[in-house]
C-alpha positions in Angstrom: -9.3 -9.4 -28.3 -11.5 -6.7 -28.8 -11.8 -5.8 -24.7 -7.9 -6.3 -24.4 -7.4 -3.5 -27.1 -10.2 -1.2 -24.9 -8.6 -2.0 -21.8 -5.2 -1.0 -23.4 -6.6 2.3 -25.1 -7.9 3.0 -21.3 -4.3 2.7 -19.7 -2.4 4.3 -22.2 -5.3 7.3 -21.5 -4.6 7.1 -18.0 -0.8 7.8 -18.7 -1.5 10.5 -20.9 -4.1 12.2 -18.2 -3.9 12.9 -14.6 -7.8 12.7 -14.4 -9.1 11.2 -17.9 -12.7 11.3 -16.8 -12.8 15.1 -17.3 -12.7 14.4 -20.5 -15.6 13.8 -20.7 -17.0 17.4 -20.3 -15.3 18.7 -23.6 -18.5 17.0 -26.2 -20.9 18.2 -23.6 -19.9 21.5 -23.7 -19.1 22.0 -27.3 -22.7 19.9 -27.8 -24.2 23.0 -25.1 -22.2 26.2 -26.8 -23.4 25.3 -30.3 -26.7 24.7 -29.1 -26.8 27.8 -27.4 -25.4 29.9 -30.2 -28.2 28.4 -32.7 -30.7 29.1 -30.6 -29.3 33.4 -30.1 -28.5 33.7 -33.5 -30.4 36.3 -35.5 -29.3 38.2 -38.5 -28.6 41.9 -38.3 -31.1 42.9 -41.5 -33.4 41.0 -42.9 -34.7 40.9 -46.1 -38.4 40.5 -47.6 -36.2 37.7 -50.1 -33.4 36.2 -50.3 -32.9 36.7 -53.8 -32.2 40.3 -53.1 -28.8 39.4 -51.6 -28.1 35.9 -53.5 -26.9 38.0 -56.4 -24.3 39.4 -53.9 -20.4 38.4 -54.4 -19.0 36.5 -51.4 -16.2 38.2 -49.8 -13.4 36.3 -47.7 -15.2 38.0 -44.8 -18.5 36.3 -45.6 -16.6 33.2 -45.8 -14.3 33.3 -42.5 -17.2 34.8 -40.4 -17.7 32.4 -38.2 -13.9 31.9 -37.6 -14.1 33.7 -34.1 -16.4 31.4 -32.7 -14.4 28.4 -33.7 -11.6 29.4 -32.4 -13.7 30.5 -28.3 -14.8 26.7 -29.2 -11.2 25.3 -29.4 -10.3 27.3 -26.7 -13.0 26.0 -24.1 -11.9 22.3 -25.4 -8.4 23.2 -24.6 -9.2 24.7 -20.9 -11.0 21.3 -20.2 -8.0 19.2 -22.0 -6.0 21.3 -19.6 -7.6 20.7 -16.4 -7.3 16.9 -17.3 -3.6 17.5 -16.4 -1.8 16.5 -19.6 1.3 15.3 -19.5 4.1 12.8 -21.6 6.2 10.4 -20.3 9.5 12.2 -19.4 11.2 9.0 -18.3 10.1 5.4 -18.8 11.7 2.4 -16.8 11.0 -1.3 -16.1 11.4 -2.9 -12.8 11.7 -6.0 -11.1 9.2 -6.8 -8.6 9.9 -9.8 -6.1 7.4 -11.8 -4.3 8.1 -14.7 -1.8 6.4 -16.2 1.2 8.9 -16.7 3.5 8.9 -18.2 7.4 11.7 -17.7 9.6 11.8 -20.1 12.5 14.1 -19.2 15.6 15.7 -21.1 18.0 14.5 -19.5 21.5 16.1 -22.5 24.1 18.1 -21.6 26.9 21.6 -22.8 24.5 21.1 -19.5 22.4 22.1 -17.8 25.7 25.8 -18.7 25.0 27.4 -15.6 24.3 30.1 -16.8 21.6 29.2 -14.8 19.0 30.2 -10.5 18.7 27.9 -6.9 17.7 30.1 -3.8 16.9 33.4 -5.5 19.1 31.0 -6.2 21.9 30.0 -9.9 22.9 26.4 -10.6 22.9 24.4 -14.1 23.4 23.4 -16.0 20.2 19.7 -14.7 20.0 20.5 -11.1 19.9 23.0 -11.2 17.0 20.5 -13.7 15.4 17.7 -10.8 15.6 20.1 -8.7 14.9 21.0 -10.5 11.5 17.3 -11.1 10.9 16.2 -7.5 11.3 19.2 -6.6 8.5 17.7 -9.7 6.3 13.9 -8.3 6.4 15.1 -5.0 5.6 16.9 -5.8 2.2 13.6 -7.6 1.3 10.6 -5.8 -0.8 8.1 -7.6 -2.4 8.0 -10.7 0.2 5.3 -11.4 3.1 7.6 -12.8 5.8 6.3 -14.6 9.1 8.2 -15.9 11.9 7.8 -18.8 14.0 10.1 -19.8 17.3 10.6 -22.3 19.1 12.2 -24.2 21.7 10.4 -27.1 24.0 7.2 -25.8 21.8 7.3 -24.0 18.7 4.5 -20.5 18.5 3.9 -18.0 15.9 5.6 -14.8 16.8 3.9 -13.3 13.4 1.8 -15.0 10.6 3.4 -13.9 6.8 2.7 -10.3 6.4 4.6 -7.0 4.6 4.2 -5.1 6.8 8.4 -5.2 8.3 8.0 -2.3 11.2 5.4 -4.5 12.6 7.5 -8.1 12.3 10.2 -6.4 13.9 8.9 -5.5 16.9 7.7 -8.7 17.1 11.2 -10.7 16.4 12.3 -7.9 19.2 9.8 -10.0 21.6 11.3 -13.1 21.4 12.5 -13.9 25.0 14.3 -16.7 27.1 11.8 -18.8 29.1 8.9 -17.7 27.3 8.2 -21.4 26.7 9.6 -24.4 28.0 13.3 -25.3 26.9 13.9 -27.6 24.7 15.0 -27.7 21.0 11.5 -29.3 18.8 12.8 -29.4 15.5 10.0 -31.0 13.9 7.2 -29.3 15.6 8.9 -25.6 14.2 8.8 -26.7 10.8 5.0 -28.1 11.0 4.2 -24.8 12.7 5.7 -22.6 9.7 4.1 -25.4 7.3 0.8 -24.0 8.8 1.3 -20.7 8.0 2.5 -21.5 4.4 -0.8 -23.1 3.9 -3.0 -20.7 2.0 -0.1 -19.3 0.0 -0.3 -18.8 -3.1 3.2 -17.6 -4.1 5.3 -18.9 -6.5 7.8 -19.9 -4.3 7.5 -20.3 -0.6 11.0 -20.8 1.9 11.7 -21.7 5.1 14.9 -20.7 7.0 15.2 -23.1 10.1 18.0 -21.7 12.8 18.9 -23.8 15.7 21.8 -24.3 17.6 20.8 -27.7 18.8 19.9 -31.3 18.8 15.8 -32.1 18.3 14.4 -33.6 22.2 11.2 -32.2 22.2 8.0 -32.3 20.6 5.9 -35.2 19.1 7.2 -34.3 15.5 10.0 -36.3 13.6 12.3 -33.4 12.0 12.7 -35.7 9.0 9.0 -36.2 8.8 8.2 -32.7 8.9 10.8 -32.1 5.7 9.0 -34.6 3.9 5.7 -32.5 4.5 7.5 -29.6 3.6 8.7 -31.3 0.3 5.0 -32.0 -0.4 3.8 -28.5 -0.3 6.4 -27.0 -2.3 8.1 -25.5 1.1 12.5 -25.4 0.4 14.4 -25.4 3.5 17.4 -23.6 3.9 18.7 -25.0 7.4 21.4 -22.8 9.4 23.7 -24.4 12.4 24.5 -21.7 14.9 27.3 -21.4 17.2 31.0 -22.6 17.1 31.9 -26.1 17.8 33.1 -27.6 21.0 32.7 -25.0 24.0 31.3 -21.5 24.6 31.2 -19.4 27.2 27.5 -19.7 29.1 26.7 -17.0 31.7 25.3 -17.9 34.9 24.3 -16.7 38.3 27.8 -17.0 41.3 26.5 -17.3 44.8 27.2 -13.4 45.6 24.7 -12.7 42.3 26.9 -11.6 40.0 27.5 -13.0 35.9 30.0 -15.1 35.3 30.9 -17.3 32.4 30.8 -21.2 32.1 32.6 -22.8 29.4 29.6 -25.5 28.1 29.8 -27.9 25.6 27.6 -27.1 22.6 26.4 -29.6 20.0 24.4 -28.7 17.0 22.7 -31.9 14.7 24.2 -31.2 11.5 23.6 -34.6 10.1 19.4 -33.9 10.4 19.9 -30.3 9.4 21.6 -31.7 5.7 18.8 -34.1 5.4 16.0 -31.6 6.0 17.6 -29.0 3.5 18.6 -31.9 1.2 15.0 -33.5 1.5 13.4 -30.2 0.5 15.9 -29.2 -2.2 17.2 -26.4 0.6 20.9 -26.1 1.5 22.4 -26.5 4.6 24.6 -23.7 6.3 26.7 -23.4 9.6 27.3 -20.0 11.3 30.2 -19.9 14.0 30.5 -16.0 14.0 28.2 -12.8 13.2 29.9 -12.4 10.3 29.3 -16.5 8.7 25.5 -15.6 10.3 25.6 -12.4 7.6 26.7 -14.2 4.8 24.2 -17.0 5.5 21.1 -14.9 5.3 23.2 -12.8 2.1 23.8 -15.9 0.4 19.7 -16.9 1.3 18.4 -13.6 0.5 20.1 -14.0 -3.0 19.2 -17.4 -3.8 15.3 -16.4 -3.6 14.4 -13.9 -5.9 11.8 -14.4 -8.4 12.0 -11.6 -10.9 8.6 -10.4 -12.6 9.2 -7.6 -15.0 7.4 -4.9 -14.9 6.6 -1.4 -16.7 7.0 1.9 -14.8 6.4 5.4 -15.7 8.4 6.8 -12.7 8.5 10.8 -13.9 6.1 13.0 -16.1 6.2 16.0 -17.5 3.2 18.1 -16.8 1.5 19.7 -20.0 -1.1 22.1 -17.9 0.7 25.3 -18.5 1.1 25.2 -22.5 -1.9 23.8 -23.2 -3.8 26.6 -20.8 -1.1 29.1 -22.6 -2.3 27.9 -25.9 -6.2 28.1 -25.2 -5.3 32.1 -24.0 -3.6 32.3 -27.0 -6.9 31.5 -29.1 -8.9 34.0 -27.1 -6.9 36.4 -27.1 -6.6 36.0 -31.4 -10.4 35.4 -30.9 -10.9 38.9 -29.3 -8.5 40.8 -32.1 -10.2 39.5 -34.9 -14.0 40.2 -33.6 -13.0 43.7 -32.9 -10.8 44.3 -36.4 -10.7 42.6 -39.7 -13.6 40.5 -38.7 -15.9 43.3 -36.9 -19.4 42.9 -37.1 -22.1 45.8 -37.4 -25.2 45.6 -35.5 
């Protein structure tokens, strides 16, 4: 009980003080100045006894003689006090702090090619509005470490959980076609962000699994891999892309130029409600930019763990009156050592 009292003394002197440890100067040189005033001190007459001037009445001169030197001594403890940088509390505020692990894992197969979904009136292929919508989702998040892991035949780690979101953009911005072989591995995306929820130690670690698919690759039962997830604490939220029936696919005419290819898409919701229902998640399904959006709106709500903190967010600096007042003692200092309180050699 005894430390926590010290250690709470210490931080309410650390609000109080720009730099408390000055501080410390103010006994060590009051300690020094009387020392040194002691030791230089001599009266002006002396006498063969001191019963020659014991007889003497005391005047209120006698008595407030050594006011001057008080007050240079207040003074130097104020110049120190000063250069500590006082200052109060001008506004006090709490906050909320959140902190989540989260894993995003990406779809990267050939299907995400479809270009079905729309950016600013402007039709784009699945993947680039999905990064799109990422990059907006990682941006209204503060306190989290965020990793992502995509996938398609295989699944890789594009970034391991880390705050620092400049960096995992540019790495979402790398996700590419063809960079591994096409498929859709459910299972072996969800092991893969499993691994890199291993070591965490946050409160509440999330998956968000995106896929536009049906699971034909990998070693790794989707269902499996939810139960694992389930077992280290890992929720699910598991997000369906892309409209139902056909959309248009580009591809490669004989003369080399893009045109479109209405292909059937087909996305396993039926797994995707058991993985989120296994893991306590929630299953979503995005047919347009704007369901995509609300998805990761409606995710980015959902996990928030609110600590409460205390903030002292603006101070207001004491320097100037305190160093003010300490000139204010000299210069009262010097008036009264060369008037009322004069003294002859």
């Amino acid at each position: 009980m005894g430390g926590w009292g010290f250690n709470k003394f210490l931080n309410f002197i650390n609000m109080l003080f720009k730099t408390p440890l000055i501080l410390l100067l103010a006994p060590l040189a009051m300690i020094a100045v009387i020392w040194l005033n002691r030791k230089q001190q001599s009266p002006a007459l002396r006498f063969p006894s001191a019963a020659i001037v014991s007889c003497l009445p005391k005047t209120w001169k006698n008595q407030f003689s050594r006011f001057p030197f008080y007050l240079r001594l207040l003074a130097l403890v104020l110049f120190i006090v000063a250069f500590a940088g006082p200052r109060t509390v001008f506004e006090e505020t709490t906050y909320k702090a959140e902190g989540i692990d989260i894993m995003l894992a990406i779809d990267a197969s050939r299907s995400l090619a479809a270009e079905d979904f729309k950016l600013n009136g402007k039709r784009y292929n699945r993947l680039e509005v999905i990064k799109d919508v990422v990059k907006e989702f990682i941006d209204g998040r503060a306190n989290d470490r965020i990793g992502i892991v995509a996938f398609a035949g295989l699944a890789y780690t594009v970034s391991p959980l880390t705050k620092d979101y400049t960096w995992l953009k540019a790495n979402l911005d790398r996700i590419k076609f063809d960079l591994i072989k096409d498929g859709t591995a459910i299972g072996s995306a969800i092991n893969s962000s499993l691994i890199r929820l291993r070591d965490s130690d946050a409160k509440s670690k999330v998956m968000i699994l995106l896929t536009d698919g049906v699971n034909n690759s990998g070693k790794t039962d989707p269902l499996a891999a939810a139960e694992a997830a389930k077992a280290k604490g890992v929720k699910i939220y598991a997000i369906g892309a892309g409209r139902k029936g056909h959309a248009p696919y580009p591809v490669q005419n004989m003369f080399g130029q893009t045109v479109y290819r209405n292909v059937k898409t087909d996305v396993d919701e039926e797994t995707l409600k058991k993985i989120a229902s296994i893991t306590n998640g929630k299953y979503f399904r995005a047919t347009d930019t704007a369901a995509l959006r609300k998805i990761y709106k409606e995710i980015d709500e959902l996990e928030k763990t609110e600590i409460e903190e205390l903030g002292y967010h603006e101070y207001q600096e004491l320097f100037g009156y305190v160093l003010a007042f300490a000139l204010l003692l000299i210069l009262l200092e010097q008036v009264l050592s060369n008037t009322v309180l004069l003294k002859l050699p």
